[in-house]
C-alpha beads as a LAMMPS data file, in Angstrom:
LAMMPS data file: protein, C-alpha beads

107 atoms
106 bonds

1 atom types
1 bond types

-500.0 500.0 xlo xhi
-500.0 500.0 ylo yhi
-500.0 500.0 zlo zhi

Masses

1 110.0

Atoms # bond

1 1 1 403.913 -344.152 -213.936
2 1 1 405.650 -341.616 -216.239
3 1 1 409.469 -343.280 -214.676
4 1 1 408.022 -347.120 -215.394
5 1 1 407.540 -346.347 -219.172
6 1 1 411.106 -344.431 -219.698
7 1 1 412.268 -346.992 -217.923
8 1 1 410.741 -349.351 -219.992
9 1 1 412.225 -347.331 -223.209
10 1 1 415.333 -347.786 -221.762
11 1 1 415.725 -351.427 -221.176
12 1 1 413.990 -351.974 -224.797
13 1 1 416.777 -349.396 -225.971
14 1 1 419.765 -351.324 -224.577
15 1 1 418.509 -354.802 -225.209
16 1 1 417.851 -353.356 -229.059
17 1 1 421.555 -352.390 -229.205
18 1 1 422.744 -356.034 -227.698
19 1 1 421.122 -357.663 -230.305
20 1 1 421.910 -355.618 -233.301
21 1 1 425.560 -356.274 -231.804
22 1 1 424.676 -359.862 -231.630
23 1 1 426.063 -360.076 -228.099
24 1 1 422.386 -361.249 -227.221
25 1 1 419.726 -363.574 -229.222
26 1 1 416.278 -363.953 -229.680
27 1 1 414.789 -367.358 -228.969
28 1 1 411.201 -368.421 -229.912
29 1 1 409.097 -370.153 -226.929
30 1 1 409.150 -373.059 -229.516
31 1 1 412.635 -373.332 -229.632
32 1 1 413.555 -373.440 -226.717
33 1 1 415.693 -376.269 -225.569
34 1 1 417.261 -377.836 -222.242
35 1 1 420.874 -376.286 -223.532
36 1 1 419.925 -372.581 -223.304
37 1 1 421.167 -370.327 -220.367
38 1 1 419.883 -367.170 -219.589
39 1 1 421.134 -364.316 -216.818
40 1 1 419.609 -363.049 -214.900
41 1 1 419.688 -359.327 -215.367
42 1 1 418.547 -355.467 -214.184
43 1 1 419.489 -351.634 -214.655
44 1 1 421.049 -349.357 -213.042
45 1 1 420.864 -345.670 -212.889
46 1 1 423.858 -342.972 -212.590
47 1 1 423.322 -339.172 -212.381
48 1 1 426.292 -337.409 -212.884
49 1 1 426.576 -333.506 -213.216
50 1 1 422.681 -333.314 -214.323
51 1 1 422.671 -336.163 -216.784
52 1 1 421.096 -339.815 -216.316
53 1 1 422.561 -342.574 -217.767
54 1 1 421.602 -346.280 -217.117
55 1 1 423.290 -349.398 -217.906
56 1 1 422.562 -352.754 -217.608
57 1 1 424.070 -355.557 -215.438
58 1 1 424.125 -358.880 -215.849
59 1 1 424.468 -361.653 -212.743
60 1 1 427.113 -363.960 -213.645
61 1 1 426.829 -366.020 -210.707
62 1 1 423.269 -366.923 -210.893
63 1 1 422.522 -370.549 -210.391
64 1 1 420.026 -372.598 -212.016
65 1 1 419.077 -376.352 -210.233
66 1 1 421.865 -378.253 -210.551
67 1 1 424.096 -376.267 -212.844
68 1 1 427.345 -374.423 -212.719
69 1 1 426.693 -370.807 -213.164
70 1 1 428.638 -368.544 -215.746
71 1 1 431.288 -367.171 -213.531
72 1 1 432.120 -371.326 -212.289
73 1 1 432.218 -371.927 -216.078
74 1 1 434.675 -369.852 -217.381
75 1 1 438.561 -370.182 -217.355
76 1 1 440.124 -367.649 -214.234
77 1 1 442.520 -365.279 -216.085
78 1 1 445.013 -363.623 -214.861
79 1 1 444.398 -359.790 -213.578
80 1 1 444.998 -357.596 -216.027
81 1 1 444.683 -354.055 -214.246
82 1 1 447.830 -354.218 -212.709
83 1 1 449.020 -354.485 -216.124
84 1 1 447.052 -350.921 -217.647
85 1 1 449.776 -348.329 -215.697
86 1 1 452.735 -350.433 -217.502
87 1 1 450.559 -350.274 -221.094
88 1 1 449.903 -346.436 -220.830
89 1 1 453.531 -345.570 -219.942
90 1 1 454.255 -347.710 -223.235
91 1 1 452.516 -345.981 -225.210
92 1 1 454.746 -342.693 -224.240
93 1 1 457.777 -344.402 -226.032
94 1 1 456.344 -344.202 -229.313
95 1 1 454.781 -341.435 -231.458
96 1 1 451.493 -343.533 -232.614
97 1 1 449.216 -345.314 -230.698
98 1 1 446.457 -348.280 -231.818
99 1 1 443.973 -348.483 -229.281
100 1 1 440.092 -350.200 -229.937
101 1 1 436.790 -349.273 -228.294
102 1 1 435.933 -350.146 -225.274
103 1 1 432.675 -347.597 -224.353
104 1 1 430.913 -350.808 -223.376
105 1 1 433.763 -352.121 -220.818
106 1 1 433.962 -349.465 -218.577
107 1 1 430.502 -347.463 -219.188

Bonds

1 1 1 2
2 1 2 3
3 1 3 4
4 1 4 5
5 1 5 6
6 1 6 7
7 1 7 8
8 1 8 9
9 1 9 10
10 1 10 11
11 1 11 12
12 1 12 13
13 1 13 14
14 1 14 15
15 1 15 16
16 1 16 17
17 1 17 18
18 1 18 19
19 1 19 20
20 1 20 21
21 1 21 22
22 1 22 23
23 1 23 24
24 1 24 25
25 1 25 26
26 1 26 27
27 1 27 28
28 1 28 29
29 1 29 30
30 1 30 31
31 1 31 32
32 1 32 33
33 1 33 34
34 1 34 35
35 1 35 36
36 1 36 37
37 1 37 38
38 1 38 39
39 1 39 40
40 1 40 41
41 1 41 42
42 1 42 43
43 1 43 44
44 1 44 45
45 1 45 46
46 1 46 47
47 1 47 48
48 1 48 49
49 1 49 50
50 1 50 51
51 1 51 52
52 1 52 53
53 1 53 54
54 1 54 55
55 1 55 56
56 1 56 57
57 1 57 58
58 1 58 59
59 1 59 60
60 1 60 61
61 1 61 62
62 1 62 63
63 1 63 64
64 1 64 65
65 1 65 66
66 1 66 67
67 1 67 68
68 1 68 69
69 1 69 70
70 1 70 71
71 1 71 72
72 1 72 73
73 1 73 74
74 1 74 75
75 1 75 76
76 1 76 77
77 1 77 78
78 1 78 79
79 1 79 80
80 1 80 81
81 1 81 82
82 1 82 83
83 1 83 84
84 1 84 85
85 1 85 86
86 1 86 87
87 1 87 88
88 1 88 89
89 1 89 90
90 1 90 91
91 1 91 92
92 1 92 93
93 1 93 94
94 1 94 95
95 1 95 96
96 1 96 97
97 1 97 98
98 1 98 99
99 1 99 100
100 1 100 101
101 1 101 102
102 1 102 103
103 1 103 104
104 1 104 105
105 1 105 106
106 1 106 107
């Protein structure tokens, strides 16, 4: 029982950070309305050298009746990994950098 409840700390941990990011909402039973979407969603669990760390993952391609899901909504980009050898070399020509965060990308 004592895994359920961290996990349960967890998931109210991570959701708590989405929100205060506003990446995710908070909608009222009574306002619910036929234009809402929600994804499906679960955690996962790494161990790595001793430490736990869990994440959550969300299922783009979940379908609901009738309805595209999120990955059949959005545009197709092109692929930009090819493209992160070619901007790391670049940034060897010059002697200051910008980069951004991106803990959440690739965490």
């Amino acid at each position: 029982m004592e895994g359920i409840v961290a996990l349960r700390q967890v998931f109210h941990d991570h959701m708590l950070d989405y929100i205060k990011k506003g990446q995710v909402e908070i909608i009222l039973s009574e306002e619910k309305t036929l234009d809402d979407f929600y994804l499906s969603h679960h955690s996962v669990k790494k161990e790595k050298r001793g430490e736990t760390r869990w994440r959550m993952v969300f299922d783009r391609s979940s379908l609901e009746a009738h309805e595209p899901s999120l990955n059949d909504a959005l545009e197709m980009g092109l692929n930009l990994l090819v493209e992160i050898l070619a901007t790391l070399l670049r940034f060897r020509l010059y002697p200051l950098g910008i980069i951004g965060d991106t803990g959440q990308a690739f965490s």
